[in-house]
C-alpha positions as CSV (number, residue, x, y, z in Angstrom):
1,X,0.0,0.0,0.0
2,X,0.9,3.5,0.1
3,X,2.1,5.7,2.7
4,X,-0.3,9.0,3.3
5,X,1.3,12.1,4.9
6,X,-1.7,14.2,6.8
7,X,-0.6,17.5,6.9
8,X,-0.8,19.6,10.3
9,X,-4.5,20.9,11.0
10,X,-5.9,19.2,8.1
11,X,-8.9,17.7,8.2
12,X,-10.3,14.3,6.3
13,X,-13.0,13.5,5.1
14,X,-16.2,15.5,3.7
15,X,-15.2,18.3,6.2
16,X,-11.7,18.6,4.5
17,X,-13.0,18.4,0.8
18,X,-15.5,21.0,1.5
19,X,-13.1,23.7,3.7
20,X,-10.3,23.2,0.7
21,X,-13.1,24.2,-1.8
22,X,-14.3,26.6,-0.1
23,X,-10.6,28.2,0.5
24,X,-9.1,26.8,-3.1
25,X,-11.9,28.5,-5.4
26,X,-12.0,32.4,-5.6
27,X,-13.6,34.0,-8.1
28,X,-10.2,35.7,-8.9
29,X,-8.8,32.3,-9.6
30,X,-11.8,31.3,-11.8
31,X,-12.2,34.2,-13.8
32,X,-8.2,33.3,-14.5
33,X,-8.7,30.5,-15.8
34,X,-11.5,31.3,-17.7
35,X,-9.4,34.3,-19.1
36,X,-6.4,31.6,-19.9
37,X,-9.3,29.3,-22.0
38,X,-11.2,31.9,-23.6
39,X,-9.0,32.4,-26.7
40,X,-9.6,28.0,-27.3
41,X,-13.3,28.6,-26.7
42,X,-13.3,31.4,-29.7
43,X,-11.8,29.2,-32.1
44,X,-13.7,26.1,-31.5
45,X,-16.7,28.3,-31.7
46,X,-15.7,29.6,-35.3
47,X,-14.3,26.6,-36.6
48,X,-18.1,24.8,-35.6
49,X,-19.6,27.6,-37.4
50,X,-17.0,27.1,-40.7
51,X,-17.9,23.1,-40.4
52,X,-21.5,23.5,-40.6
53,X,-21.4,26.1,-43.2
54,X,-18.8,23.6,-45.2
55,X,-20.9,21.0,-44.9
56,X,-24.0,22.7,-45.9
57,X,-22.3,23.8,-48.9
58,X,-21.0,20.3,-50.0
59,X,-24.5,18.7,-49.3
60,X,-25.9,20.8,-52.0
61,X,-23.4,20.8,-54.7
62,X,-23.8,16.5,-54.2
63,X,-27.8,17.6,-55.0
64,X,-26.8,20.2,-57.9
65,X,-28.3,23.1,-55.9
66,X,-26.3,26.0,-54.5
67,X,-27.6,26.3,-51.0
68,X,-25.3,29.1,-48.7
């Protein structure tokens, strides 16, 4: 088995999930990281919106019909 270290005034359990949540998650800290994954979220966005068009497009021209 493995050998578990508890650190000095920590807490296990529920109690100890919910007080390093609680401490661990600021809204500075999320907002950061939702800053860092923004950019990603942009392109996936427009490259979903390319796709569909694309696909649109090469769905009609297999039909003879110029849909946009």
């Amino acid at each position: 088995m493995g050998t578990y270290i508890l650190l000095e005034g920590a807490t296990t359990g529920m109690e100890g999930i919910v007080s390093q949540l609680t401490t661990g998650v600021t809204s500075a800290g999320l907002f950061g990281t939702v800053s860092q994954i923004f950019p990603f979220i942009i392109v996936m966005i427009g490259f979903a919106f390319g796709y569909k068009v694309l696909r649109k497009v090469v769905k009609g021209a297999s039909k003879g019909k110029a849909n946009v």
